[in-house]
N, C-alpha and C positions, 0 to 999 in steps of 0.2 A: 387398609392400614399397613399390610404387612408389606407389600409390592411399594408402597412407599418409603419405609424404614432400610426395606430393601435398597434402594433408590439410593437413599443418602447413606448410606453405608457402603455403596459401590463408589460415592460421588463425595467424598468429606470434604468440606470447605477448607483449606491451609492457613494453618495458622502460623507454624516457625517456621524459620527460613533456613536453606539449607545451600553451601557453596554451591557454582556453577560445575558442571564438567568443563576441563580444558577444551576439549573440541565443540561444547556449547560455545563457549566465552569467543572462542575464533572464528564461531560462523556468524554471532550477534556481532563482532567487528568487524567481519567481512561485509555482511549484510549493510552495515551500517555507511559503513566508505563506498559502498554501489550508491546508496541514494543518495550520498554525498555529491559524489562523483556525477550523477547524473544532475542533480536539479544547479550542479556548476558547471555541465557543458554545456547545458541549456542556454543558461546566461553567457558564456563565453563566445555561443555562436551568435549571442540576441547584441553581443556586448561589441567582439571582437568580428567575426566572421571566421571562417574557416582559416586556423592558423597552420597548424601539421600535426599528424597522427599523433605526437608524442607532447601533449599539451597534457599541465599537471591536471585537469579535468580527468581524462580518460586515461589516466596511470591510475588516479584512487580508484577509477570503476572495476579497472581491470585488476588490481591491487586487493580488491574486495574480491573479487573472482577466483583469482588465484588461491587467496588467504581459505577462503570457505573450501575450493575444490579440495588443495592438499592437508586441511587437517582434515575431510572425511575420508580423503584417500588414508592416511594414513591409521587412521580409523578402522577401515576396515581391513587392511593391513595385522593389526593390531587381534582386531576379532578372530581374524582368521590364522593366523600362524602362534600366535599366545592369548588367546581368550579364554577368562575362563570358562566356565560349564552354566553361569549366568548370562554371562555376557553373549555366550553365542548361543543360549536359547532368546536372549531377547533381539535377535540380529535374525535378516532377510539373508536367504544365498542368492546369488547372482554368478553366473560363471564359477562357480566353485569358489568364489571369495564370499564372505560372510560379511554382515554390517547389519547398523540399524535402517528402516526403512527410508528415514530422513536422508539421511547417510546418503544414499543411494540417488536421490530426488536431488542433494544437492550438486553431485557431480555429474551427474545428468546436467544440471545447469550453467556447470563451470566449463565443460562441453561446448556449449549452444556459448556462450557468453566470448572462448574463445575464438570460435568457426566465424564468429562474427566480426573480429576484427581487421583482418586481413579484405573482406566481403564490401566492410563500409570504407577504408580507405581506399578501394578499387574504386566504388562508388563514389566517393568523391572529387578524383581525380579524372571521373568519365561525365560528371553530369554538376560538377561543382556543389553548392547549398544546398543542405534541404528546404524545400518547401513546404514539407509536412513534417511532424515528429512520426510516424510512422512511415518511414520508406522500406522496403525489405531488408537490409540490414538492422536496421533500428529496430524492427520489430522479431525479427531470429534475436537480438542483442537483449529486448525488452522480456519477450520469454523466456530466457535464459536468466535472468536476474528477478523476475517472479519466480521464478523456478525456486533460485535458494533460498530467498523469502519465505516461500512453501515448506522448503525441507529444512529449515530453521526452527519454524512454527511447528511440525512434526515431531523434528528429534526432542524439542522441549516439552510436547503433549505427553511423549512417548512416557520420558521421566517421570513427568509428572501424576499420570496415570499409575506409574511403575513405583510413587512414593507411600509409604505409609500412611497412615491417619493422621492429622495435624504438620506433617512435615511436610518441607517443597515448595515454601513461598517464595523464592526465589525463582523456580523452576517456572509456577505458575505466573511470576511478571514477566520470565524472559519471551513465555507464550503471548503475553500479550502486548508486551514492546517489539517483536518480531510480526504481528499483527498487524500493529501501526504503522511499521514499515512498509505491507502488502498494502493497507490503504493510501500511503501515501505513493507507492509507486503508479496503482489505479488511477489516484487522482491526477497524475501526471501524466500518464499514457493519454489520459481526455482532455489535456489541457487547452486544444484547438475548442471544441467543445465547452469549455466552463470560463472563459472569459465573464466577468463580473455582468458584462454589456448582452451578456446570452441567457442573463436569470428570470428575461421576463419573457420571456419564449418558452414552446414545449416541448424542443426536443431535448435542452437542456435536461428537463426532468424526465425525460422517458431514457436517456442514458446512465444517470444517476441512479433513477430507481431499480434498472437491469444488473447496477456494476455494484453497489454499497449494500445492499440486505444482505448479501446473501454472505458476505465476511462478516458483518458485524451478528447477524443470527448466528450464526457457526463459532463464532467465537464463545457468544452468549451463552450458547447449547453445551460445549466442548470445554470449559474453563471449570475450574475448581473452586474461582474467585467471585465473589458476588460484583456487580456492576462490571461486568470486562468488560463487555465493548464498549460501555464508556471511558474506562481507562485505556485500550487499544485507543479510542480517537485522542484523547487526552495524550499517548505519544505521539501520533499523528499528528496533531496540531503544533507541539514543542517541537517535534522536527523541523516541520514545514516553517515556522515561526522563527526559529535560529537562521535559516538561512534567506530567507524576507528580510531580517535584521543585521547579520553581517554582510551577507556578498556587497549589499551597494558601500560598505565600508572603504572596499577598495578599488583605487582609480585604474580605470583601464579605460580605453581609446578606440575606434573601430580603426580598423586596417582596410577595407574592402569598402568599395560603393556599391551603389549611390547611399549617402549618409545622409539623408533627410531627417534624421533626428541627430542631433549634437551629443553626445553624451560624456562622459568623464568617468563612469565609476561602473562596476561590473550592477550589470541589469539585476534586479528583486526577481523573484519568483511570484504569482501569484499570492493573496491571500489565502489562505486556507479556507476551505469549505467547512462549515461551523455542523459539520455530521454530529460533532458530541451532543447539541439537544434532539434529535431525533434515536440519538443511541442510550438516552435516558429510559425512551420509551421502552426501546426493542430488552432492554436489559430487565424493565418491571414488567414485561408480558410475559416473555419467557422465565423469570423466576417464579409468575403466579404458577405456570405448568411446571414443574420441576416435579419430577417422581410422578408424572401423567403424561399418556402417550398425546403427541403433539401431531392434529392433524390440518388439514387445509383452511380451516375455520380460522386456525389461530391464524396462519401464514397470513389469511385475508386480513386478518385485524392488526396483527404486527404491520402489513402493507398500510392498511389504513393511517399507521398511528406516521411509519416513518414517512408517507405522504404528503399529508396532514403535515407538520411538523417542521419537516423539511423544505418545504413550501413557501409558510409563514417566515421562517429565519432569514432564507436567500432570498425571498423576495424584496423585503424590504432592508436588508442589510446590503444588498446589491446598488440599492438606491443611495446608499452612502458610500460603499466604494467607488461608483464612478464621478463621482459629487467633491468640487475641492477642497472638502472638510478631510479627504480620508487621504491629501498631500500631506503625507507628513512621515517619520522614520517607521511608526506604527504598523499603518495600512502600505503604506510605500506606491498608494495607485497610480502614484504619477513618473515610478522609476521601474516598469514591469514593462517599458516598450522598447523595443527592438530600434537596432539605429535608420534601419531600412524602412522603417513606418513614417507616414507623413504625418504629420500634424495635423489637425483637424477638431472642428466640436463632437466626431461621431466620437472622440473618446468620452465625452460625458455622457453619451443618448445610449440606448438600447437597440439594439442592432435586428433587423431585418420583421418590426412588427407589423408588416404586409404577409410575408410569407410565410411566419413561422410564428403563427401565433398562439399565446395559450388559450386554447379551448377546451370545450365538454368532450373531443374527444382525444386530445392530446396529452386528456388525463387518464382519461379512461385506459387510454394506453400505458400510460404510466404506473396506473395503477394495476393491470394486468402483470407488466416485466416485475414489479415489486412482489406483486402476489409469487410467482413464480422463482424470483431471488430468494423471497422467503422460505419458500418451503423447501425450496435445495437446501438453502441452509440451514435449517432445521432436520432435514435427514442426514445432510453431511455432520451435523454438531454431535446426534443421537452418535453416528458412527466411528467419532474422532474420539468423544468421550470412552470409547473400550480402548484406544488404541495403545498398544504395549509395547512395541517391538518400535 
């Protein structure tokens, strides 16, 4: 009883809200204009084709980049030559400059985000389009913008950890609106992978269940707030969902062939992966443990549930995105294709159920990488929940 009392007196739920710090508030807008940024160059290459480095897409990403690197540069600037005696016990040294650890994670990323730009317009001057979202620039580009994602979600934990009893409900949403950011960037790094037409397939779920426990546990474990990961996916989905509902707002034209699709208005972004009912679960397993050590048993059963769950929703909600019920400003299934794609009925049918089908052991695989998502994220959650600094 006492190691529990313990528990939640290390762990107080927040209940009043307390301002943001200014270098919070500039890395959740930096954060925020990457994935802007990104799920609009998407659509501008799906839309337009490759136009030139300097397309207002890849200014907001970079814009976001910038934005985040120089308020923790100056941050730790700040720590270090005038901080006070809190400030820089709660601050990491690096090179004899001091900051918080977040701090630190994000210009690390702002780094990586910039080495990349120069990298991908060589690249595309030397090999034209991509053909994948992950080419090696994109993806030195894509780490570098998880990166500050990451140290967004830090510097906020950090505070939040660092706030009194009942105060930091502020602190506690930006942890988890910076969250939802991480998931939606995930969901986008797989987006070759999660096409609606890939939900009746297994490997679909064997990536899903490798890449989403192990945030949303972590979150679950690490928050102060009751049901966070369902409110991280709950940002997640209002992101992903604003820009499904404005891009195709505005008319654009491809520039580049073959145009085998006609189009008139910047391409949607997928639908959003409906994770919020599988993070219903992850969030009432993990609060039954709270103030109890969490071992592999739960991971198994947290696996089970998001499984389970996740399963049931894409599977049959998949059946209606490819389906001409889900033509409509809504779902947008019918404005998410590239001008380079031909036409054809494979976009209402399920793609490749010869080779890649869901089986007994395509689960079992799935269920293995979930097991394993889970229980990182479950050590990582126990381990973020101390973090101070």
């Amino acid at each position: 009883m006492e190691s529990v009392v313990e528990t939640v007196a290390a762990r107080p739920r927040v209940e009043t809200a307390a301002a943001l710090p200014w270098y919070l508030t500039a890395m959740l807008a930096g954060s925020t204009s990457i994935v802007i940024g990104l799920l609009w160059d998407i659509s501008w290459h799906m839309t337009i084709g490759r136009d030139t480095f300097w397309t207002p897409a890849h200014m907001a990403i970079y814009l976001g980049g910038v934005l985040a690197g120089v308020s923790c540069g100056a941050l730790a600037l700040k720590t270090t030559f005038a901080g006070t005696a809190a400030e820089r016990g709660a601050s990491v040294s690096f090179w004899g400059f001091r900051a918080p650890l977040g701090a630190w994670v994000v210009i690390w990323g702002a780094f990586a985000m910039l080495t990349s730009a120069p990298l991908d317009d060589w690249w595309h001057n030397a090999y034209g389009l991509d053909v994948e979202i992950l080419s090696p620039p994109h993806s030195l580009l894509g780490a570098g913008m998880i990166t500050i994602q990451i140290g967004a979600m830090l510097m906020a934990l950090a505070l939040q950890n660092r706030a009194p009893a009942g105060e930091g409900r502020a602190l506690g949403l930006a942890h988890l609106y910076a969250t939802g950011i991480v998931l939606l960037m995930a969901a986008t790094l797989i987006t070759e992978y999660s096409y609606p037409n890939h939900h009746h397939g297994g490997l679909f779920y064997e990536i899903a269940c490798g890449v989403f426990p192990l945030t949303l546990v972590s979150v679950a474990r690490s928050s102060r707030r009751r049901w966070a990961a369902t409110t991280a996916c709950a940002f997640y989905m209002l992101l992903a969902c604003s820009m499904v509902w404005i891009l195709p707002l505005f008319p654009a034209h491809p520039k580049l062939g073959p145009i085998n699709t006609p189009v008139d208005h910047m391409v949607a972004p997928l639908f959003p992966l409906l994770l919020i009912v599988p993070a219903l679960a992850v969030d009432f397993l993990v609060q039954r443990r709270e103030g109890k050590r969490a071992g592999w048993r739960d991971a198994l059963l947290i696996a089970v549930a998001f499984l389970v769950l996740f399963l049931a929703v894409q599977w049959f909600f998949s059946e209606l995105l490819i389906s001409p019920a889900a033509h409509n400003w809504f779902f947008a299934s019918d404005r998410h294709w590239e001008y380079s794609s031909t036409p054809g009925p494979y976009r209402h049918q399920f793609w490749h159920p010869d080779t890649d089908p869901l089986t007994l052991r395509s689960l079992g695989i799935a269920l293995a990488l979930a097991t394993v998502s889970s229980g990182t994220g479950l050590w990582r959650g126990s381990g973020l929940s101390k973090v101070q600094r």
